[in-house]
C-alpha positions, -999 to 999 in steps of 0.1 A, spaced: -13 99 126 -51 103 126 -73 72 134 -94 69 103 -127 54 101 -153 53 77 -182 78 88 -216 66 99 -227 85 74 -212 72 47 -222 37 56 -253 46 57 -251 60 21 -234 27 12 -264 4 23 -293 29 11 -276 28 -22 -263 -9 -28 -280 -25 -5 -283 -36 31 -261 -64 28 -238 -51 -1 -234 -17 15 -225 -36 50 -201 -57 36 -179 -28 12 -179 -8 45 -162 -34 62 -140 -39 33 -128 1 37 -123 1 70 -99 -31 64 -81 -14 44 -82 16 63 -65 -2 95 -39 -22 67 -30 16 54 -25 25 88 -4 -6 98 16 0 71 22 36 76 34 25 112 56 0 105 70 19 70 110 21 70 130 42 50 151 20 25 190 34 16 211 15 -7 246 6 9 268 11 -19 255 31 -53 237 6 -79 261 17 -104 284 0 -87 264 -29 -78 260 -42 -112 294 -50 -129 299 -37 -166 306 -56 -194 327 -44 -214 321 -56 -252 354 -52 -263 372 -71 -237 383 -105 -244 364 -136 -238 377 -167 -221 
C-alpha cells in the first residue's frame, strides 16, 4: 500500500486559486482524509456471516395458527 500524499503541486494550485488560507486549510483537510483512507484500509477485515441470513430470520408463516 502506497503512502499517499497530496503533491506540492497541487497545494500550491489550491492556495493560488482559493486563497492562501482557504487553499492551506482544504489541503490539510485531503491529506486527513488521505491518512483516515489509509488507516482504514489497514485495519479493514473481511466480514463472513456464521450461519446463512435465510436462516437467521425466522419465517412467518400466515397460515399457521395464532396463540
Amino acid at each position: 500500500m502506497a503512502n499517499r500524499e497530496v503533491s506540492f503541486g497541487s497545494r500550491k494550485a489550491l492556495r493560488v486559486h482559493l486563497g492562501e488560507a482557504a487553499g492551506t486549510e482544504l489541503g490539510e483537510i485531503i491529506q486527513q482524509l488521505l491518512d483516515r483512507v489509509e488507516q482504514l484500509e489497514k485495519t479493514k477485515v473481511d466480514v463472513t456471516p456464521i450461519i446463512p441470513i435465510d436462516l437467521a430470520t425466522p419465517s412467518v408463516d400466515p397460515n399457521s395458527p395464532t396463540t
